[in-house]
Phi, psi and omega in degrees: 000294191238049173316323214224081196247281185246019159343288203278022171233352174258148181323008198242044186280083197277128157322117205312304206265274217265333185292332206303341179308303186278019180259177196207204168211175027203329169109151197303352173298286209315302157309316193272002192286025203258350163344053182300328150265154174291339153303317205270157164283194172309086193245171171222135166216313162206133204286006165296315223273005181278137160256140200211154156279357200308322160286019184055029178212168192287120162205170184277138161320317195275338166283345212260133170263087147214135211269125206215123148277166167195092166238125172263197194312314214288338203264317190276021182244337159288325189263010169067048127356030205270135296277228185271328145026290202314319194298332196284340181319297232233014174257143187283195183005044198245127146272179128192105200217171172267102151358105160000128141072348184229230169221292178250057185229154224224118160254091214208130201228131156222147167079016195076003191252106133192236169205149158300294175316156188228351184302131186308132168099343170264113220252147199295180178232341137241185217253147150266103235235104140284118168049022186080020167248118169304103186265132186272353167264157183255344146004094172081037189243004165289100190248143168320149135316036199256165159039045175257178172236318187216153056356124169232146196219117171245104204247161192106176187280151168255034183290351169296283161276354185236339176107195183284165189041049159256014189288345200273330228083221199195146175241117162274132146245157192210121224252182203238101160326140159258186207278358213040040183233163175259108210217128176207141191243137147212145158213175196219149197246116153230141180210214193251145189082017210074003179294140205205105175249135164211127201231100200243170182190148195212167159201168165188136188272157190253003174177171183305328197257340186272124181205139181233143187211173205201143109293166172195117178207149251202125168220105179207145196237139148295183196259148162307342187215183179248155156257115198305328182282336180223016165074017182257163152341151179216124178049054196249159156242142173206095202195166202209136147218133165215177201208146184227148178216189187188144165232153177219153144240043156020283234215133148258051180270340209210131196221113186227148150196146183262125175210149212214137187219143162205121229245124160211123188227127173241016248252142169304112165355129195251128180250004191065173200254104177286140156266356181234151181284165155314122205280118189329287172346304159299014168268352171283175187257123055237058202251324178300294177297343175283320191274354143095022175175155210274141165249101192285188171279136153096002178310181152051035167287176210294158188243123161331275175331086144332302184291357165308149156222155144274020186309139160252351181240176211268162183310323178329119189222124160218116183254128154240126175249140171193149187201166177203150191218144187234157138230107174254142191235157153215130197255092191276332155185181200301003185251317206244155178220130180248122178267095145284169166213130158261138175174115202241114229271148135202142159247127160232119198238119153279137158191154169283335159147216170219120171297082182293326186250039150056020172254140156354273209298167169251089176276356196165069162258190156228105168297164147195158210288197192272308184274129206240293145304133195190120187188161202203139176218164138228141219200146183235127180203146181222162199212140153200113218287064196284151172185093167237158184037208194267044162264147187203125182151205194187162177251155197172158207214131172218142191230162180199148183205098192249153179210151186208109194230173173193186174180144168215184191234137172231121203246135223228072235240332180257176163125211176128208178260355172297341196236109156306107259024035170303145179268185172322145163288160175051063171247148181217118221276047183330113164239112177246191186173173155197160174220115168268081194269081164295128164215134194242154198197134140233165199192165192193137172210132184221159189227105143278136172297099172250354147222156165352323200251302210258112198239157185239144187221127181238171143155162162213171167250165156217137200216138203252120149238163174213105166262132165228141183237158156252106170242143157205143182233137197202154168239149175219166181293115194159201158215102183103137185239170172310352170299342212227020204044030166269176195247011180304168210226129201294153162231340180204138175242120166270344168186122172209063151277182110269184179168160188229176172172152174220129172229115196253157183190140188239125169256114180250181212217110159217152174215167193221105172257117187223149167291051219309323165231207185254007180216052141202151157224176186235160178199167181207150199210147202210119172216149162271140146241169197221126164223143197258147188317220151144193205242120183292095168322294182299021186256144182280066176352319161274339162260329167223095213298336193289335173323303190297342148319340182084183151280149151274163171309156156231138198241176178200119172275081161302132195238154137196145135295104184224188174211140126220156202195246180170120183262169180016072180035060171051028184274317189245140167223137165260138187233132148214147180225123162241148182227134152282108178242139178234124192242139180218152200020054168305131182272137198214110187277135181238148192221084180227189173285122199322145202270327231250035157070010164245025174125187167293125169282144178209103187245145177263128188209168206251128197251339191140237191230177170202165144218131205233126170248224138146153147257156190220146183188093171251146174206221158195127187255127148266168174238320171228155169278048156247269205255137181240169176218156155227139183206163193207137170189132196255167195215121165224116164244098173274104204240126157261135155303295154219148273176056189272122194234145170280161182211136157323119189255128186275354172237059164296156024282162335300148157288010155204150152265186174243109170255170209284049170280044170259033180250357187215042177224165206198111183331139178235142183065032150262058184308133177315327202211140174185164190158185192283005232242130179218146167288139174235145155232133138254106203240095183307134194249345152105253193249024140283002169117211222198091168299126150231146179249097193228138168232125210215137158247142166224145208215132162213146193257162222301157179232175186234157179278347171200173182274006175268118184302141193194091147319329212272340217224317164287154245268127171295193187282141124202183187247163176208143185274115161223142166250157177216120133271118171227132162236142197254118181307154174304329171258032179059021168240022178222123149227123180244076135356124138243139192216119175229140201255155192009078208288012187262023218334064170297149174293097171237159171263152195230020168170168175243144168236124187194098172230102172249180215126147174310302171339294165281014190073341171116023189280073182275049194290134170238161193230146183266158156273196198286137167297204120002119155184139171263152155217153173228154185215175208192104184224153186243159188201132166211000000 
């Protein structure tokens, strides 16, 4: 029926020759979603019964052509899961981590496409999706594990249906109508470092058409590390989400709910690892006496403890996320289904700032005023779900009305004539901003049958954005400028504009899908992404006069082959995909030292072309109806074409010119290579219950933190080791876990900072991911 549907995004673009071996259908999602009980492991009995949203409709994983993951609550409540983070183990071509420097701002990569910066007004390349509400920030977007039913990972561009800033693709949650029953889970999480969780989530229905339900969870950690200079947590947790809903149903014609969250993370600023020692030089004078403590020669050397720091400025970290959403469906008869989706946004991030060269002194901080972030969106969308004869697809209309401002101070506090080429002493670099974003879209996707086997799948968008940004920037004499309440005194104004820009794209979509059997298909697939231009908050009006002009879009021609399908009476089932993408005006932050000696530049800009090539291949084999294996494993080769980068021009003005470095430039958070492999058990107890038993590795080669290659700082190959026990009561309602997470305790690094020099002290920071840790956990249910 709906064979050949979103083809060009699911994983199974198995290369014509050697993939063919391997092929399957559904991807290891696709199998362990066959989980029916809380008891049972990963099992396959029938690969239909997966249902995925991925086309903004109810549909089987085995029809839909898109490289597509899917996991649910029940598999990642086996693997100790605490959020989404958890997806990059076991999806092929997935970054997805916690952002520099902070606890919950979301770094997310898929296909070698997405973004680092975390700066306001710079918008991601895959898109985050609650329940079809688009979140536009990544601010606050690590979200807990609560009250879902699924996670879905879409990888290729989404420019049809999901819009702008999909080229990388796009991650969903996805929540659970309730049962019209009364149902409640609490558990409570101990683990190592102190961790202390308690987590709780209901419903009840309040009449046959009425039902209200609510999460709520409590999260807290000591930190992995100290900060040595003011004694606090490092990689620390503290934090609360709870989320309310109401369902109505009138009619079962009519269908509504309202729901409404909010996120509060107060967990200490993560200041990073220094990596290079303190350069002996900074023990002269005048770097010591002014600052109220002795800096010997050899200080501040690299610290045993990854999770350390010397940070001198402060620990204070506070993120708020809160949002509320309306959804009304009517089901006007068996051909039309009509969709709103409402929703409104809001973020706010305090922090004192951030320490770049991880020392007392302010040799290379970032202050900042009590707000650092500030944003807000509200979007609007409406659907309508068609399906006559062997037609099948909807139609749509989406408006978003966004705003995103900030402001820091990057204060540049040593140097003098003790460092020669040194920048001014105590200078501070002021940046505010704001960005204002109208975006309008209509989009239509449709899938025909045209024969039993052979289905044609079309659509397109078309999208409108309109930004206006306020950027202004200044140095001033000081330490601190008034934005951040310092008293510095301007000295040079560097950027103060306003300035619009509009920007449209029409993204289309086609894919060709056949039914090779009743449990495989093939699909070959051709998609557009759009991610829209906008205004660099950080650009120097004087170092690079182009600023005030904006960026330009950046687009992606996608190409894939994929197959899946399911072997031996659904014992092995395969997802495979290889794809071709040609990426054009990639937007890219770039950072070094002002050529003309006055601090640091830091610009967004459009750098050139690419071609990113690759494959994927995921599943699951039983072997028995006890024990099962799920493996996964990605491939990328991200190659620039070209590479236009500013360079110190030596007979300025201007001070930079631009030139061709892509022969010495590089994808960042793309490991060449990653995967997969996990064990499943289950060993049944009659009427005690069930053991179920998973030991699982995930492995990716080495990657770089940025695209200017930093040996010092980019992350080499490793793996990493979890065990999960869990045993589950017969009626399901008792569960107890133990679950360790990188039991090899390995070191890796998962971001960066990296201004090294004398000028700046060598201030090269790396930020780790989690070390070692057991947690047990211990939940009731009905």
């Amino acid at each position: 029926m709906k064979v050949n549907e979103f083809i060009k995004r699911q994983p199974l673009l198995v290369a014509a020759t050697s993939m063919m071996a391997l092929m399957g259908t559904g991807a290891p999602a696709l199998a362990q979603d066959l989980a029916q009980t809380s008891a049972q492991a990963d099992t396959v009995s029938d690969i239909d019964t997966i249902v995925v949203t991925a086309r903004r409709r109810d549909e089987s994983l085995m029809e839909v052509p898109i490289a597509v993951s899917t996991q649910s609550a029940e598999q990642l409540d086996l693997r100790g899961a605490a959020d989404i983070t958890a997806l990059q183990r076991t999806t092929p071509n997935l970054t997805l981590q916690v952002s520099r420097g902070t606890n919950s701002t979301l770094t997310t990569f898929i296909r070698g496409i997405g973004q680092q910066d975390p700066l306001w007004g710079f918008e991601p390349g895959v898109g985050l999706y609650v329940d079809d509400v688009y979140i536009a920030r990544p601010q606050g977007a690590i979200l807990d594990i609560l009250d879902i039913e699924r996670i879905e990972v879409l990888r290729g561009p989404q420019g049809t249906l999901y819009g702008r800033n999909t080229i990388g693709g796009a991650v969903k949650y996805v929540t659970a109508k309730m049962k019209g029953e009364p149902t409640f889970r609490a558990r409570a999480n101990l683990g190592s470092y102190g961790q202390h969780d308690f987590i709780f989530a209901g419903s009840v229905p309040l009449s046959d058409t009425l039902s209200v339900g609510g999460a709520f969870g409590l999260y807290n950690r000591n930190g992995y590390g100290e900060n040595l200079y003011t004694g606090a947590d490092t990689n620390n947790k503290d934090a609360w989400s709870g989320r309310l809903s109401v369902e109505f149903s009138p009619t079962p014609d009519l269908f509504f709910r309202a729901s409404a969250d909010r996120t509060v993370d107060t967990s200490n600023a993560n200041h990073g690892h220094r990596e290079a020692a303190l350069p002996a030089a900074y023990a002269a004078p005048p770097i010591t006496d002014p600052f109220g403590f002795d800096v010997p020669a050899g200080a501040f050397p690299v610290q045993e403890g990854v999770y350390d720091t010397w940070a001198g400025l402060g620990d204070y970290n506070k993120v708020v996320t809160e949002g509320i959403s309306f959804l009304a469906e009517w089901t006007v008869s068996e051909t039309l289904t009509l969709k709103s989706i409402s929703a409104y946004r809001d973020g706010v991030t305090t922090t004192e700032g951030i320490d770049f060269d991880g020392t007392p002194a302010p040799i290379l901080d970032i202050a900042a005023p009590d707000t650092v972030y500030d944003d807000n969106q509200f979007s609007q969308e409406f659907q309508a779900l068609l399906s006559f004869g062997g037609v099948n697809g909807l139609v749509g209309a989406y408006y978003l009305d966004a705003s995103a401002s900030g402001g820091y101070d990057t204060i540049i506090g040593l140097g003098a004539s003790a460092i020669p080429g040194a920048p001014t002493p105590n200078l501070t670099q002021g940046t505010s901003g704001t960005v204002d974003t109208k975006s309008y879209a209509l989009f239509a996707d449709f899938d025909v049958d045209i024969t039993d086997r052979l289905s044609l799948s079309v659509g397109g968008r078309w999208t409108r954005d309109e930004k206006t940004g306020v950027v202004f920037k200044a140095n001033y004499l000081g330490l601190g400028s008034p934005l951040s309440g310092g008293n510095g005194i301007q000295i040079q104004l560097l950027t103060d504009y306003t300035n619009s820009l509009v920007f449209e794209e029409f993204t289309p979509r086609a894919s060709l899908s056949y039914a090779l059997t009743d449990e495989m298909n093939v699909y070959a697939a051709y998609s557009r992404g759009f991610k829209s231009g906008g205004f660099d908050m950080r650009g120097d009006a004087v170092a690079t006069p182009d600023t005030v002009n904006g960026y330009e879009p950046e687009t992606v021609d996608s190409y894939e082959l994929g197959l899946k399908g399911a072997f031996f009476e659904n014992r092995l089932t395969l997802a495979s995909a290889v794809f071709y993408a040609s990426y054009n005006g990639q937007q890219v932050t770039s950072q070094q030292v002002n050529a003309t000696g006055s601090g640091v530049v830091s610009f967004i800009d459009n750098v050139g072309s690419s071609t990113i090539k690759g494959l994927e291949v995921e599943g699951t084999a039983r072997f028995t109806d006890a024990l099962s294996a799920d493996f996964g494993l990605g491939y990328i080769d991200a190659q620039f074409d070209e590479y236009l980068a500013y360079a110190p021009n030596p007979s300025a003005p201007p001070a930079y010119v631009i030139t061709d470095v892509a022969d010495s430039r590089q994808f960042q958070n793309t490991p060449k290579w990653n995967g997969n492999f996990a064990l499943n058990y289950r060993y049944d107890l009659g009427d005690n219950g069930s053991i179920n038993l998973r030991g699982g590795m995930s492995f990716r080669s080495l990657s770089s933190m940025f695209e200017t290659p930093a040996p010092e700082i980019d992350q080499e190959a490793y793996q990493l080791y979890d065990v999960s026990v869990v045993w589950t009561s017969a009626d399901d309602s008792w569960r107890l876990g133990v679950h360790g997470r990188n039991l090899g305790n390995e070191k890796y690094r998962t971001g960066g900072y990296y201004f090294p020099g004398l000028a700046f002290g060598d201030s090269i920071i790396g930020f780790y991911g989690p070390p070692r840790t057991i947690t047990a956990s211990l939940e009731y249910r009905f």
